[in-house]
PDB file of N, CA, C and O in Angstrom:
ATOM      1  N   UNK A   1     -15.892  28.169  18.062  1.00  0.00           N
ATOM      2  CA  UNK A   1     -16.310  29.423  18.642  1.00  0.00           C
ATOM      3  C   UNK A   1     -17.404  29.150  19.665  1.00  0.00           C
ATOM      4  O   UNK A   1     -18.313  28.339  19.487  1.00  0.00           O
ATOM      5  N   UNK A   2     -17.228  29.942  20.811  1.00  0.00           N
ATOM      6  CA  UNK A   2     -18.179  29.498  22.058  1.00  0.00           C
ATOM      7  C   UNK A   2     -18.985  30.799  22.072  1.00  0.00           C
ATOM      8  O   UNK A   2     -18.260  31.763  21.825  1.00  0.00           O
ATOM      9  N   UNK A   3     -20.245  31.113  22.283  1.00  0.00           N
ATOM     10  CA  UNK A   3     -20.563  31.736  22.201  1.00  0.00           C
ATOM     11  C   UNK A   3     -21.389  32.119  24.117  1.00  0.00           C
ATOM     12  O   UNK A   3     -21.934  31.146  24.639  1.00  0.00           O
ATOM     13  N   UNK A   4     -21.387  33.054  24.680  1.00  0.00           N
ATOM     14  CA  UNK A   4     -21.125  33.372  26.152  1.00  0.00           C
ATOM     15  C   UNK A   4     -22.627  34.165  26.097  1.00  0.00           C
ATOM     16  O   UNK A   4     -22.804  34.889  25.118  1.00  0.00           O
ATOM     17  N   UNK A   5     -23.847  34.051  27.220  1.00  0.00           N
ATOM     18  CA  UNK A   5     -24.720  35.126  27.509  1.00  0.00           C
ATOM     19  C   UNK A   5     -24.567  35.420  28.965  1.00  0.00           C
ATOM     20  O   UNK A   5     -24.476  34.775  30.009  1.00  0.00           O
ATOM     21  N   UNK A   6     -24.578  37.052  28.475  1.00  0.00           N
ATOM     22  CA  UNK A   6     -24.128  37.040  30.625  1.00  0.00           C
ATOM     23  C   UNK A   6     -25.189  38.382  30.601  1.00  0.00           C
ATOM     24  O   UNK A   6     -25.342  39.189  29.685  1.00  0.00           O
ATOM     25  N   UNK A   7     -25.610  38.352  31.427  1.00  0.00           N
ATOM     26  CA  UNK A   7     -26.525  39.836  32.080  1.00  0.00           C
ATOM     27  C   UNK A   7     -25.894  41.069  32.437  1.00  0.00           C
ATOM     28  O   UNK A   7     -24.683  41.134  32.645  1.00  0.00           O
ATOM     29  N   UNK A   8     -26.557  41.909  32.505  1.00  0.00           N
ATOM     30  CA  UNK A   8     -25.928  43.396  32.609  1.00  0.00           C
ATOM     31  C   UNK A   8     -25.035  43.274  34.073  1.00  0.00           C
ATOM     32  O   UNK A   8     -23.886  43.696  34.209  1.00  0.00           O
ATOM     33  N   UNK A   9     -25.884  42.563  35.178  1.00  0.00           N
ATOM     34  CA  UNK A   9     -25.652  42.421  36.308  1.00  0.00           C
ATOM     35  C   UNK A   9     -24.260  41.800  35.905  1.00  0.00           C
ATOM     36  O   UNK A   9     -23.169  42.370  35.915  1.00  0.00           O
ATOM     37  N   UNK A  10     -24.538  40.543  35.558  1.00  0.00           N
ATOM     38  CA  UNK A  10     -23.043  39.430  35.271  1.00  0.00           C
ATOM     39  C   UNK A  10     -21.737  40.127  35.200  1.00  0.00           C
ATOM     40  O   UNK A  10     -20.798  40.182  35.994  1.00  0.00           O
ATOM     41  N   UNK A  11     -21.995  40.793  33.701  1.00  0.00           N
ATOM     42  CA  UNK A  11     -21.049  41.681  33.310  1.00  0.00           C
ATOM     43  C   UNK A  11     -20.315  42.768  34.453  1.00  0.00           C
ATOM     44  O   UNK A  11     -19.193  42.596  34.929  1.00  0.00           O
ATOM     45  N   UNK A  12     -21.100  43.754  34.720  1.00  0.00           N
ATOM     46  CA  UNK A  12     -20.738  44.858  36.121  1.00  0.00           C
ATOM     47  C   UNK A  12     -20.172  44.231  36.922  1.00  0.00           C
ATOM     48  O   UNK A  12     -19.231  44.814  37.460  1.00  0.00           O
ATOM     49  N   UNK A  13     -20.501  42.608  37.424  1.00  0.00           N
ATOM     50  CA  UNK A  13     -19.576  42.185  38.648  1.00  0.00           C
ATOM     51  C   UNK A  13     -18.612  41.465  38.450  1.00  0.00           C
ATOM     52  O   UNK A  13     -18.001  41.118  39.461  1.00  0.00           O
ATOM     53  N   UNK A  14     -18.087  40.949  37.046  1.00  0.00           N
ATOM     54  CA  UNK A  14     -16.778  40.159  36.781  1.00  0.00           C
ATOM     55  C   UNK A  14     -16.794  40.435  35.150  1.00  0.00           C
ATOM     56  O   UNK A  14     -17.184  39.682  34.257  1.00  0.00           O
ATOM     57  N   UNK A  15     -16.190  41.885  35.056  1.00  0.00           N
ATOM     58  CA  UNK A  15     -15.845  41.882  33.678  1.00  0.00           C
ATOM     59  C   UNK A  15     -14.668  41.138  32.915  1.00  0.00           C
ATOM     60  O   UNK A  15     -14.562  40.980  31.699  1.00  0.00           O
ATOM     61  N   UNK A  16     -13.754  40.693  33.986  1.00  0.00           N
ATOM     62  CA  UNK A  16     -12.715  39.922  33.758  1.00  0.00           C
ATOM     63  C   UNK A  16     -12.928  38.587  32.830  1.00  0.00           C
ATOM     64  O   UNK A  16     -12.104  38.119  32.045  1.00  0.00           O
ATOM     65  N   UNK A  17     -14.385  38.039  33.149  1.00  0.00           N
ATOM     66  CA  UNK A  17     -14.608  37.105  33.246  1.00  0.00           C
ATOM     67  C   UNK A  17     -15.434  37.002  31.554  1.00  0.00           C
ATOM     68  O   UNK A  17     -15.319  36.084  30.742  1.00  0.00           O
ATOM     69  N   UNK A  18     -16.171  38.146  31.434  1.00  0.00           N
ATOM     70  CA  UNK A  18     -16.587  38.575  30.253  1.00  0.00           C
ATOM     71  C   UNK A  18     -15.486  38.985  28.916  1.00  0.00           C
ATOM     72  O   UNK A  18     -15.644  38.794  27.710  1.00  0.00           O
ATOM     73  N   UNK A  19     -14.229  39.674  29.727  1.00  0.00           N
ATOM     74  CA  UNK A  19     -12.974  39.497  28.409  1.00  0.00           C
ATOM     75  C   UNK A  19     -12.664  38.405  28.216  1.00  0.00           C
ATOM     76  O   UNK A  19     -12.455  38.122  27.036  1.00  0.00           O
ATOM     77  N   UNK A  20     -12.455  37.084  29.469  1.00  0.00           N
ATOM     78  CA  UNK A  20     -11.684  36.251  28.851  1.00  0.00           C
ATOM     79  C   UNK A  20     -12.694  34.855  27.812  1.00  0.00           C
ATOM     80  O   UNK A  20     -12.243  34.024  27.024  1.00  0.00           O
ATOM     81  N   UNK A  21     -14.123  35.099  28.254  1.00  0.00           N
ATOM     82  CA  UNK A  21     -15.271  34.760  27.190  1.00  0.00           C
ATOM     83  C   UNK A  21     -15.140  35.441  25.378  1.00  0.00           C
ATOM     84  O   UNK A  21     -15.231  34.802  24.330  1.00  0.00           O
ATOM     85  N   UNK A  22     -14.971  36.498  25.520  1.00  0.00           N
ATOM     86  CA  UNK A  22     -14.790  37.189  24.050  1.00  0.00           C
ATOM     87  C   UNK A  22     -13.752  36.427  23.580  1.00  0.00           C
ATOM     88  O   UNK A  22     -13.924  35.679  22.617  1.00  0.00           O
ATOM     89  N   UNK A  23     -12.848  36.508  24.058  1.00  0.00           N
ATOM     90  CA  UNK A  23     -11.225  35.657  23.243  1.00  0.00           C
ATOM     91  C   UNK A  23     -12.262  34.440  22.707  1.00  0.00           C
ATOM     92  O   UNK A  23     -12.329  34.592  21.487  1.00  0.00           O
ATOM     93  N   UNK A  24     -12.959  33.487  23.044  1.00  0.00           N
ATOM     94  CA  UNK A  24     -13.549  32.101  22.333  1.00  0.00           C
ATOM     95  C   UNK A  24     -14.853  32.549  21.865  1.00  0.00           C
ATOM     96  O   UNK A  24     -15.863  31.847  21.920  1.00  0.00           O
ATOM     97  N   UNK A  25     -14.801  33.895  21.343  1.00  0.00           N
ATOM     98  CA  UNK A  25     -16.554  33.936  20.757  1.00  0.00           C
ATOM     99  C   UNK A  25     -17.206  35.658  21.186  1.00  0.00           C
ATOM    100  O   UNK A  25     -16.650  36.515  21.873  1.00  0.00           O
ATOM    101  N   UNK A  26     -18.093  35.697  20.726  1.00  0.00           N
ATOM    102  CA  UNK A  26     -18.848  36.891  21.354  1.00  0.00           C
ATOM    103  C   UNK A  26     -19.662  36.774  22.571  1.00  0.00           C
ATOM    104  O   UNK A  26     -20.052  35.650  22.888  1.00  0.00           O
ATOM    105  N   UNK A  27     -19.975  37.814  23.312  1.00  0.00           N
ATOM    106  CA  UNK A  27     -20.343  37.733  24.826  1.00  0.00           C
ATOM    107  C   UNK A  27     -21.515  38.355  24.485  1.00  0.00           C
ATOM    108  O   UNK A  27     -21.301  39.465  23.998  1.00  0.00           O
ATOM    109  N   UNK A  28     -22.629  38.069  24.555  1.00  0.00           N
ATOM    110  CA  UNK A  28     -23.816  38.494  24.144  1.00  0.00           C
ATOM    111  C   UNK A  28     -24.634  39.079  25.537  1.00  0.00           C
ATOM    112  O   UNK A  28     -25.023  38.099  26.173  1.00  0.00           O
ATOM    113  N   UNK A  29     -24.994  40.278  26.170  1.00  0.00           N
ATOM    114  CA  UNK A  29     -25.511  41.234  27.163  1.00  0.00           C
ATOM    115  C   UNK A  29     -26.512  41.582  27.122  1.00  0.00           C
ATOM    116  O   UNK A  29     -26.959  42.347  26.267  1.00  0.00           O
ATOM    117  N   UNK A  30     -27.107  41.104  28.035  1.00  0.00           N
ATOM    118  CA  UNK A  30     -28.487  41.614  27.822  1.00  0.00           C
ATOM    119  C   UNK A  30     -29.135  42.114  29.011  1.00  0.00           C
ATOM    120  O   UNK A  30     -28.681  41.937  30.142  1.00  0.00           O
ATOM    121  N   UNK A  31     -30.260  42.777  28.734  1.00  0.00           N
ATOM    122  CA  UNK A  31     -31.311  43.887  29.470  1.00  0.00           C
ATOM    123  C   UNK A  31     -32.456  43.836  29.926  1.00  0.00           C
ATOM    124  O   UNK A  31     -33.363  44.536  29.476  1.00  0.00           O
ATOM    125  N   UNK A  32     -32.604  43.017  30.874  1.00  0.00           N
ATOM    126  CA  UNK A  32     -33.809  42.487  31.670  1.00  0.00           C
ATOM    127  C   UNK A  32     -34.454  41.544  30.422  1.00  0.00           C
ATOM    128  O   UNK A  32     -35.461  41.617  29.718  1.00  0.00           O
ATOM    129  N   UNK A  33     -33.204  40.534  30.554  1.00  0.00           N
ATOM    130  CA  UNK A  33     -33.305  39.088  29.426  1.00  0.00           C
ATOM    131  C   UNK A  33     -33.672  39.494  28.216  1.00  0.00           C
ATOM    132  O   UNK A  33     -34.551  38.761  27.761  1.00  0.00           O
ATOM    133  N   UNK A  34     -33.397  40.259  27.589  1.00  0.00           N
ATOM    134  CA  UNK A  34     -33.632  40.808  25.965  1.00  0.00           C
ATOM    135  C   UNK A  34     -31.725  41.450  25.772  1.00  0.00           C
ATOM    136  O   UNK A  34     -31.078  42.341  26.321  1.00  0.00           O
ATOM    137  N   UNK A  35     -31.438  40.467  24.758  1.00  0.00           N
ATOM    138  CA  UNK A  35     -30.130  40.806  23.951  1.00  0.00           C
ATOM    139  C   UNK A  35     -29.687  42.410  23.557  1.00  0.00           C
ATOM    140  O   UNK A  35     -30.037  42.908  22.488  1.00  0.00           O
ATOM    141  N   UNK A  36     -29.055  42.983  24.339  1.00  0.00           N
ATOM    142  CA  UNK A  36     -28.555  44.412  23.630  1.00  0.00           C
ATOM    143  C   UNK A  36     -27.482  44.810  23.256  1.00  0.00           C
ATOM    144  O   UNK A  36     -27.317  45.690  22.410  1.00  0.00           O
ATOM    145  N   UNK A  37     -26.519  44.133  23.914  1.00  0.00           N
ATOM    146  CA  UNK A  37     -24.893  44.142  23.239  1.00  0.00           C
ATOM    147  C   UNK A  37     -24.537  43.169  22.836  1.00  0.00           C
ATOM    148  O   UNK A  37     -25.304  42.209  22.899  1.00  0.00           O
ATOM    149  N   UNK A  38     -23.341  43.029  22.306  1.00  0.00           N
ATOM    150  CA  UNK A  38     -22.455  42.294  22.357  1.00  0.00           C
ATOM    151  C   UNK A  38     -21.194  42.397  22.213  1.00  0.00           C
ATOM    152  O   UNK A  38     -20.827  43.019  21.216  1.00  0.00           O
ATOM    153  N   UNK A  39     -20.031  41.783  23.223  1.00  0.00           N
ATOM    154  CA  UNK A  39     -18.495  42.034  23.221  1.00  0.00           C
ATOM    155  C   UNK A  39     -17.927  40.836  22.501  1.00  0.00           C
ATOM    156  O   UNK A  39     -18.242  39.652  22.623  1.00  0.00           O
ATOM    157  N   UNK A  40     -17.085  41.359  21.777  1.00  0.00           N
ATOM    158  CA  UNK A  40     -15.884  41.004  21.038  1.00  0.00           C
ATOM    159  C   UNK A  40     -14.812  41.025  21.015  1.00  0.00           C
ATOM    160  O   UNK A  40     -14.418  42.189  20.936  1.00  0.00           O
ATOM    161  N   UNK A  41     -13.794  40.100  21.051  1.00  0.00           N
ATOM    162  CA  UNK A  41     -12.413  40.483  20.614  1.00  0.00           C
ATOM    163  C   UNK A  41     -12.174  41.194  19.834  1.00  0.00           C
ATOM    164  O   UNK A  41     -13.136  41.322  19.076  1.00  0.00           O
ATOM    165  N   UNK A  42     -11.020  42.024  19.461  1.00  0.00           N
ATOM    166  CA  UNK A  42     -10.244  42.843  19.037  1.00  0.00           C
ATOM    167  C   UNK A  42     -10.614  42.485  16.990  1.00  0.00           C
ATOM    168  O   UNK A  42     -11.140  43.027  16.018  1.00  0.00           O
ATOM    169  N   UNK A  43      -9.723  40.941  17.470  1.00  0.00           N
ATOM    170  CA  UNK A  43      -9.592  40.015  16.537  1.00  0.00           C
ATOM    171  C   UNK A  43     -10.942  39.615  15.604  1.00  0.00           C
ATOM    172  O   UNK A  43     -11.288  39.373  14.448  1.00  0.00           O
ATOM    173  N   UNK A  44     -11.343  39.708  16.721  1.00  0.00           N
ATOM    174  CA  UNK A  44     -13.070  38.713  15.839  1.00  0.00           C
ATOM    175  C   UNK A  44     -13.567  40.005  15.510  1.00  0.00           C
ATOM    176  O   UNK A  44     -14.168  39.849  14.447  1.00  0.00           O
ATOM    177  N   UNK A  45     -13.616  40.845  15.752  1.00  0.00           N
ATOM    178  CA  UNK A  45     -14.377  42.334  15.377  1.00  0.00           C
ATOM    179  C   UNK A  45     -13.748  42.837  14.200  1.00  0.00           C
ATOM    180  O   UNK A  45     -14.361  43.426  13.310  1.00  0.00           O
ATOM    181  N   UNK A  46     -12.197  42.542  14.196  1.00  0.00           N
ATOM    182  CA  UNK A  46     -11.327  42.992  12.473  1.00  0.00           C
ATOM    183  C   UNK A  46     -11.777  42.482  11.227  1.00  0.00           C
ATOM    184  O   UNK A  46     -11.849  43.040  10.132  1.00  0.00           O
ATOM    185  N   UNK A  47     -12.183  40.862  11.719  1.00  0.00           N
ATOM    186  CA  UNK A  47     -12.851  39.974  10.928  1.00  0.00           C
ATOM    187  C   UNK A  47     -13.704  39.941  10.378  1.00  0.00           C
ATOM    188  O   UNK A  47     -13.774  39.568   9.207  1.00  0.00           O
ATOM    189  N   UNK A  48     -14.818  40.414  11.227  1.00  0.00           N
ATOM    190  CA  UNK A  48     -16.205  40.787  10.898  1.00  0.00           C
ATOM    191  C   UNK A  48     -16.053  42.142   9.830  1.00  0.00           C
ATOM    192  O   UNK A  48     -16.769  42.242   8.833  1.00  0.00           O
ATOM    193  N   UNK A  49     -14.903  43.266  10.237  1.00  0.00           N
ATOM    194  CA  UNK A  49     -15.220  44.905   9.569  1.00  0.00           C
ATOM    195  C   UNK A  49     -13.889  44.613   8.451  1.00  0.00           C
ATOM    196  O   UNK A  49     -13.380  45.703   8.190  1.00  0.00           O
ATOM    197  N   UNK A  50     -13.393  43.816   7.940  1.00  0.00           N
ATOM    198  CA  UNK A  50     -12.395  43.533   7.068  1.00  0.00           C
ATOM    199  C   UNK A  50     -12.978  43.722   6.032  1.00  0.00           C
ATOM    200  O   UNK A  50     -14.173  43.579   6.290  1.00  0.00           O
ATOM    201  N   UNK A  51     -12.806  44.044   4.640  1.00  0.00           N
ATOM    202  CA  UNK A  51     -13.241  44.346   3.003  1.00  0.00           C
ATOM    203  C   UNK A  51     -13.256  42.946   2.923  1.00  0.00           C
ATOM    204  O   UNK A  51     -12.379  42.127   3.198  1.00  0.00           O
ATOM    205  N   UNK A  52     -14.631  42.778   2.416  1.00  0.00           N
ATOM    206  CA  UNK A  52     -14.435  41.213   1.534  1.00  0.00           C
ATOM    207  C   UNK A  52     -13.715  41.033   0.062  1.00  0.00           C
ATOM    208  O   UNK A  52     -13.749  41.565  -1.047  1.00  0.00           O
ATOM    209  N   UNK A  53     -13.247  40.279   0.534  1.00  0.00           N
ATOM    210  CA  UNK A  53     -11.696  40.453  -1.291  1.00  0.00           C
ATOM    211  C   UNK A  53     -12.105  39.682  -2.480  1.00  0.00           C
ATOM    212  O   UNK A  53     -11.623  39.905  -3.590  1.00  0.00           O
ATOM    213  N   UNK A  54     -13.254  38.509  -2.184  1.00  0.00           N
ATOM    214  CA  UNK A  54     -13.254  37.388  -2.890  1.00  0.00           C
ATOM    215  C   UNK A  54     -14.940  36.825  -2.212  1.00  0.00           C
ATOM    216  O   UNK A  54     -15.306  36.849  -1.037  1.00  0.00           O
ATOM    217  N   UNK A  55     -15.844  36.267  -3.652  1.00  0.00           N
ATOM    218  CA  UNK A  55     -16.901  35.767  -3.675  1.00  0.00           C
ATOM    219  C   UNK A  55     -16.954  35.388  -2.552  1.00  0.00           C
ATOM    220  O   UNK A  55     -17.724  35.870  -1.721  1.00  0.00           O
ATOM    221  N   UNK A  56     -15.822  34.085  -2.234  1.00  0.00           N
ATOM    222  CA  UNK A  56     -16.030  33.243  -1.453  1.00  0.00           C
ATOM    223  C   UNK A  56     -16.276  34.011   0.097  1.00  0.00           C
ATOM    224  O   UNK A  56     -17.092  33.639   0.940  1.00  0.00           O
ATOM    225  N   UNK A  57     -15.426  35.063   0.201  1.00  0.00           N
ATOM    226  CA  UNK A  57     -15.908  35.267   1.842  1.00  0.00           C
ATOM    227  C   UNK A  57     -17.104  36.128   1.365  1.00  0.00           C
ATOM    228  O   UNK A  57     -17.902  35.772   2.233  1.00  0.00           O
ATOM    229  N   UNK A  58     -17.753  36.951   0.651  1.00  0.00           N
ATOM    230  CA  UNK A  58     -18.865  37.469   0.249  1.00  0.00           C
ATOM    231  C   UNK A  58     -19.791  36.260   0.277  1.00  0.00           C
ATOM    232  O   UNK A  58     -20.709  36.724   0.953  1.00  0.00           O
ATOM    233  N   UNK A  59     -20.124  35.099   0.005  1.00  0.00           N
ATOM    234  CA  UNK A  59     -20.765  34.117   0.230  1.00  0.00           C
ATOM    235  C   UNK A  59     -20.510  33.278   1.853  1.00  0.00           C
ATOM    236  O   UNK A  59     -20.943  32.129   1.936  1.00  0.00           O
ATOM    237  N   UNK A  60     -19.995  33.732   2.758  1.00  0.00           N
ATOM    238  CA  UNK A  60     -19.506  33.331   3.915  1.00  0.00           C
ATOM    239  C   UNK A  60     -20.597  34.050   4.841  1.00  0.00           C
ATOM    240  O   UNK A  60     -21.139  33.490   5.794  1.00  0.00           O
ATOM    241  N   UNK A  61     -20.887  35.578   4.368  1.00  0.00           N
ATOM    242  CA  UNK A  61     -21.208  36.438   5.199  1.00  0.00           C
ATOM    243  C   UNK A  61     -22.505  35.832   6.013  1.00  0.00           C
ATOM    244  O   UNK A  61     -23.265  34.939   5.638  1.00  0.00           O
ATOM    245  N   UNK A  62     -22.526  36.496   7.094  1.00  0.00           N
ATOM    246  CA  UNK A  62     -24.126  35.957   8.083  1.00  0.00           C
ATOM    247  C   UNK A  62     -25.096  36.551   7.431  1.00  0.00           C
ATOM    248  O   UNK A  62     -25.041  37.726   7.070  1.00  0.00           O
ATOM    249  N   UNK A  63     -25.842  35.954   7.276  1.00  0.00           N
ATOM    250  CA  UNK A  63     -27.547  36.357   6.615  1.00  0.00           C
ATOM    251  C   UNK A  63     -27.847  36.711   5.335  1.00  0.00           C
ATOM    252  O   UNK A  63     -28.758  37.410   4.890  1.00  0.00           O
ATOM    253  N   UNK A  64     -26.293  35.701   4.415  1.00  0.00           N
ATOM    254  CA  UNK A  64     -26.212  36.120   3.434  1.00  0.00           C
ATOM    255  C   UNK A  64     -27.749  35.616   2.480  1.00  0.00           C
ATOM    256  O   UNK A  64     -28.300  36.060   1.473  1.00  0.00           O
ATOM    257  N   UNK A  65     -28.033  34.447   3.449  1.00  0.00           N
ATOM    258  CA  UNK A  65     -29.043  33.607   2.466  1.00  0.00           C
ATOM    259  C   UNK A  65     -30.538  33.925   2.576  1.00  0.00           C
ATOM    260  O   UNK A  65     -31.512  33.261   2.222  1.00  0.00           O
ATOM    261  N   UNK A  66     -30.436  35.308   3.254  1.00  0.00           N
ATOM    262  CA  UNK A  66     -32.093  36.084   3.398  1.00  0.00           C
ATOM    263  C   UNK A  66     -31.968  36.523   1.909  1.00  0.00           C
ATOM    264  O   UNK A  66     -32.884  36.471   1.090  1.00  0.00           O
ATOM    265  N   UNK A  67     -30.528  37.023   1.646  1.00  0.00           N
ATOM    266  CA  UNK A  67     -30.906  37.768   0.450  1.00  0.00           C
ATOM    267  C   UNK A  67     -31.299  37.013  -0.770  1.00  0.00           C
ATOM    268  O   UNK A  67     -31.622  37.618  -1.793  1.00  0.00           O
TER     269      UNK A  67
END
């Protein structure tokens, strides 16, 4: 997974360029250099909002290990 930072500017002038970044990762947008979005595939976004079925992806989750 590649993960993409492009600026508000970036984005507005080649969004093309920003979909075909999401397909390998999230596109992370930001707002006079401070992070405020981020774009996703379709795919990677199902992934993320899917029911966890089993410990194991419940132990997968991001930031599971603050808790």
């Amino acid at each position: 997974m590649t993960i993409t930072t492009l600026s508000s500017r970036e984005l507005n002038q080649d969004v093309t360029r920003a979909k075909k970044a999401a397909r390998n990762g999230p596109v992370f947008i930001t707002d006079r250099g401070k992070p405020a979005h981020v774009l996703l595939s379709f795919e990677h976004y199902q992934r993320l909002t899917r029911q966890r079925r089993n410990i194991a992806d419940a132990l997968a989750m991001p930031g599971i290990a603050g808790i």
